[in-house]
C-alpha positions as CSV (number, residue, x, y, z in Angstrom):
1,X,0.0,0.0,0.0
2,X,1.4,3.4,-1.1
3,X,1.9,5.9,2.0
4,X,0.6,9.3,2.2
5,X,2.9,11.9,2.4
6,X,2.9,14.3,4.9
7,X,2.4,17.9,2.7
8,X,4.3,20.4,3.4
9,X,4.5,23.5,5.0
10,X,2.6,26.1,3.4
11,X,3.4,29.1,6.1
12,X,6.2,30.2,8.3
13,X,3.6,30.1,11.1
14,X,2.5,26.3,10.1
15,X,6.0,25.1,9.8
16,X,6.8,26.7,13.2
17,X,3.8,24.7,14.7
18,X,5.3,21.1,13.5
19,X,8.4,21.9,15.0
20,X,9.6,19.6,18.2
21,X,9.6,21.6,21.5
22,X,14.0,21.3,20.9
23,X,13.6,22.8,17.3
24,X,11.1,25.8,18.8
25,X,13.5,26.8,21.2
26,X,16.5,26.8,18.9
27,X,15.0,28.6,16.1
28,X,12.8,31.0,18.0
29,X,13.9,31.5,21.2
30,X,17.7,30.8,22.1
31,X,18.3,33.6,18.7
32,X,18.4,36.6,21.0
33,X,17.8,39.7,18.9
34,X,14.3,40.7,21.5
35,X,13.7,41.1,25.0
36,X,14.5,37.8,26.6
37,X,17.0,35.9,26.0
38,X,16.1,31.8,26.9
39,X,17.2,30.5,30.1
40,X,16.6,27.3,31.9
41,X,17.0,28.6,35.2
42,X,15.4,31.4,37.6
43,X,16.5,32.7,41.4
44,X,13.8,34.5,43.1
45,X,15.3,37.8,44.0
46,X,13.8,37.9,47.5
47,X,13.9,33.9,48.9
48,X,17.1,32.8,46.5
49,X,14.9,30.0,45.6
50,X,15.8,28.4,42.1
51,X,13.4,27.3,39.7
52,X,13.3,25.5,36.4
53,X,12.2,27.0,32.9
54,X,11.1,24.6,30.1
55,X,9.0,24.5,27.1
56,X,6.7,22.0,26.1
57,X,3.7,21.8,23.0
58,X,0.1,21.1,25.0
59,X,0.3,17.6,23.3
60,X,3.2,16.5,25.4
61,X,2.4,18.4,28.7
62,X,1.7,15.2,31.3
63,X,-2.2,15.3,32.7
64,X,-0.3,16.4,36.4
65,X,1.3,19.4,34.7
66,X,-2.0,20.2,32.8
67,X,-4.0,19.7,36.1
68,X,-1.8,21.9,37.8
69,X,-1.8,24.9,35.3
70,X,-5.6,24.4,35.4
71,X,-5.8,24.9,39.1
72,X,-3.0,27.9,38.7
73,X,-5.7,29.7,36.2
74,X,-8.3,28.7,38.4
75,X,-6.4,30.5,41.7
76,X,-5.5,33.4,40.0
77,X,-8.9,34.5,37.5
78,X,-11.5,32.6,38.3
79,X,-13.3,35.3,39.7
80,X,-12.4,37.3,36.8
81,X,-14.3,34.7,34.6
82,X,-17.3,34.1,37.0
83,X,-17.8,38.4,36.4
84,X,-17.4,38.1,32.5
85,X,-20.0,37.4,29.8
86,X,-18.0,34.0,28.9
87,X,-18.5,32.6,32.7
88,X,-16.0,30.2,34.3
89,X,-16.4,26.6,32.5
90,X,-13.9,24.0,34.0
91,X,-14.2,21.8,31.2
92,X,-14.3,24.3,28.3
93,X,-11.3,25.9,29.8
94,X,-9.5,22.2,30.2
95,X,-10.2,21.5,26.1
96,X,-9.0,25.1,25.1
97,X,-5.7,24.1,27.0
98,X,-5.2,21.3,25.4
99,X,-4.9,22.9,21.8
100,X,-2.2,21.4,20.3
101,X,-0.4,24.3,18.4
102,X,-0.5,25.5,22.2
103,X,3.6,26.0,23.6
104,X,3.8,25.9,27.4
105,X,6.7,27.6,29.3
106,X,6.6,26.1,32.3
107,X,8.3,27.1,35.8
108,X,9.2,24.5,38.7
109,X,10.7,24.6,41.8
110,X,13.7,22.8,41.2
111,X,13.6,21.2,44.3
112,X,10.1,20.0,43.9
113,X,9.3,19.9,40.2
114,X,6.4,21.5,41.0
115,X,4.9,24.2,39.0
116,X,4.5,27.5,40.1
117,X,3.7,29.7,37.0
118,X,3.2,29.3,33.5
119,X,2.7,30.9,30.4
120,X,1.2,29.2,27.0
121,X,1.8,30.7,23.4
122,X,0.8,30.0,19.6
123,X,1.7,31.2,16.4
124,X,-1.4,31.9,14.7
125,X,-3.7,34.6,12.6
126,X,-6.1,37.0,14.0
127,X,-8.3,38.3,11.2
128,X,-5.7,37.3,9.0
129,X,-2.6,38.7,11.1
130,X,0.4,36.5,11.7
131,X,0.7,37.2,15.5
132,X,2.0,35.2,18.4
133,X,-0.6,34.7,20.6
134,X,-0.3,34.7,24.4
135,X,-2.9,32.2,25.4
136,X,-2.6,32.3,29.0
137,X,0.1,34.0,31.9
138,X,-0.4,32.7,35.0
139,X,2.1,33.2,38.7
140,X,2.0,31.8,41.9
141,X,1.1,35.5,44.1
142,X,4.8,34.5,45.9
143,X,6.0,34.8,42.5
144,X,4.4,38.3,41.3
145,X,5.9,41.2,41.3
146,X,9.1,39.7,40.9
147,X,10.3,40.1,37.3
148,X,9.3,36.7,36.4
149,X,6.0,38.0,34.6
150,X,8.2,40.1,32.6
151,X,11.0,37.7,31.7
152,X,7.8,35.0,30.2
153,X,6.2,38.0,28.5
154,X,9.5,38.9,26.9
155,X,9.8,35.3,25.6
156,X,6.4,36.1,23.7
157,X,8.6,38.8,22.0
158,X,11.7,37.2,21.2
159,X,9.3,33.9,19.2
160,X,7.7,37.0,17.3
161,X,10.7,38.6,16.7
162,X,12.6,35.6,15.2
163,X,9.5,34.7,13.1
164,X,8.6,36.8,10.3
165,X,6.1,37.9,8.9
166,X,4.8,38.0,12.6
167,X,4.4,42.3,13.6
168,X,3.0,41.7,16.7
169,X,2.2,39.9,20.3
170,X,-1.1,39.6,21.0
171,X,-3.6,38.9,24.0
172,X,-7.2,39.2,25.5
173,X,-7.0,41.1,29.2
174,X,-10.4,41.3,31.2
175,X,-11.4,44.8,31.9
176,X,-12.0,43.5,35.6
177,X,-8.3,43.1,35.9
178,X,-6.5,46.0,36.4
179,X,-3.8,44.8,37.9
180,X,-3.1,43.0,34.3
181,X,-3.8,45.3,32.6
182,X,-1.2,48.0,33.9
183,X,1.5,45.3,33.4
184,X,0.5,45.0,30.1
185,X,0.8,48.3,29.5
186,X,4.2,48.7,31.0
187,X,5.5,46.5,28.7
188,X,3.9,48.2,26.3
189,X,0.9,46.4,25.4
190,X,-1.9,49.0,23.6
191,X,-5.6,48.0,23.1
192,X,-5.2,46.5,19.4
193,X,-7.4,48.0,16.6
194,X,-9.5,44.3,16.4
195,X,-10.3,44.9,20.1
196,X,-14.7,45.2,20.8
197,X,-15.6,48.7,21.3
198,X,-19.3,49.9,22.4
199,X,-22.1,49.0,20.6
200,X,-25.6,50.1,20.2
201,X,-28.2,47.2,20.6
202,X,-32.3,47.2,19.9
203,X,-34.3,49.8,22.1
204,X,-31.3,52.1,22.9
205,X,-29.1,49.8,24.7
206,X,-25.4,49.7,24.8
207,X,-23.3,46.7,24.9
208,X,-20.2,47.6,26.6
209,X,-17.4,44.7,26.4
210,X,-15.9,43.1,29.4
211,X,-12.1,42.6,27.5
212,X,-9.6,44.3,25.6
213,X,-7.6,42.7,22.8
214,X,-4.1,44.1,23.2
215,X,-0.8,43.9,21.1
216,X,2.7,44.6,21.2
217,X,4.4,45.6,18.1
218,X,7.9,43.7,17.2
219,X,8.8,45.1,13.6
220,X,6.8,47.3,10.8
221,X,4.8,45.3,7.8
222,X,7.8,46.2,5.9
223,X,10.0,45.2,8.2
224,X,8.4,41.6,8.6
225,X,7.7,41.2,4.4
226,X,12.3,41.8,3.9
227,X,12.7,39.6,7.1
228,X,10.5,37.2,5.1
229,X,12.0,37.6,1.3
230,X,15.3,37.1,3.2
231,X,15.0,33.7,4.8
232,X,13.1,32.2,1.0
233,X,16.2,33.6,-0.4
């Protein structure tokens, strides 16, 4: 019986997605050109407490580590979820997790391999924009406020950055979290032009969205299409 072959790539975005976890770091995080440089290893700057970094696609990540980023989401927005139109679903949450273009960047205690924070990325298109998509960013509260939000955020960055034609980070912030959302904009996050705004409803009613899509810029169009041509040629 004749195989099938596997087609190929049609997209820089596709053929990052069937890359291994080992070939995603090399070729779009470990090149350094952005704001964070990879590393497998973190010090908490208050307890001297060293934890692990490490990247794995959702279809890998073990049922523990998935359970345990569940419960992280679950301790940190919940409430944030219970407030919004979309309402806090468990198992609608769990199958969203589990999609498997998803990348996790995981962070243990190295003594205990357990996982205190996490972040989750994709390459993908927003009406048509190659962005990289920050799914999820989740920390332990002993771990906020202590750069580590910034250093996973900046990973976001540097995948973008080493993948053209991708322009931008992207990411979905409820309006109920203003303590996100002034992190966000410190790294210099903006509310995208594809966010909601206001709309007017039958009998003079206004429906007023509960989030904000927001983006980061990495490069120009132009920039992206030469950074593209380039790497063909």
């Amino acid at each position: 019986m004749k195989q099938k072959r596997r087609r190929a790539p049609t997209s820089p975005l596709e053929l990052a997605n069937r890359k291994t976890d080992e070939e995603f770091i090399a070729t779009y995080l470990q090149p350094s050109p952005a704001d964070s440089a990879w590393v497998t290893t973190w010090t908490h700057p208050r307890t001297a407490a060293e934890y692990s970094i490490s990247l794995v696609r959702a279809g890998r990540l073990s049922e523990d580590d998935l359970t345990a980023c569940f419960h992280l989401i679950e301790q940190t927005s919940k409430e944030d979820y219970e407030n919004s139109a979309v309402k806090w679903h468990p198992e609608k949450k769990i199958a969203e997790m589990r999609s498997p273009d998803l990348r996790y960047i995981l962070v243990r205690e190295a003594d205990t391999s357990t996982i205190r924070a996490f972040t989750s990325l994709m390459p993908t298109y927003e009406e048509g924009q190659p962005v990289i998509y920050c799914y999820e960013i989740h920390l332990h509260p002993e771990l906020q406020g202590t750069g580590l939000g910034t250093l996973l955020m900046g990973f976001h960055s540097t995948v973008a950055a080493n993948l053209p034609p991708v322009t931008k980070v992207m990411l979905t912030c409820f309006l109920s979290n203003q303590r996100g959302l002034a992190f966000y904009r410190k790294l210099g996050f903006e509310k995208d032009e594809i966010s909601p705004g206001p709309r007017k409803l039958r009998y003079g009613k206004t429906f007023v969205p509960d989030h904000v899509i927001m983006s980061k810029p990495v490069r120009s169009s132009t920039e992206s299409e030469n950074s593209a041509s380039d790497r063909v040629a």
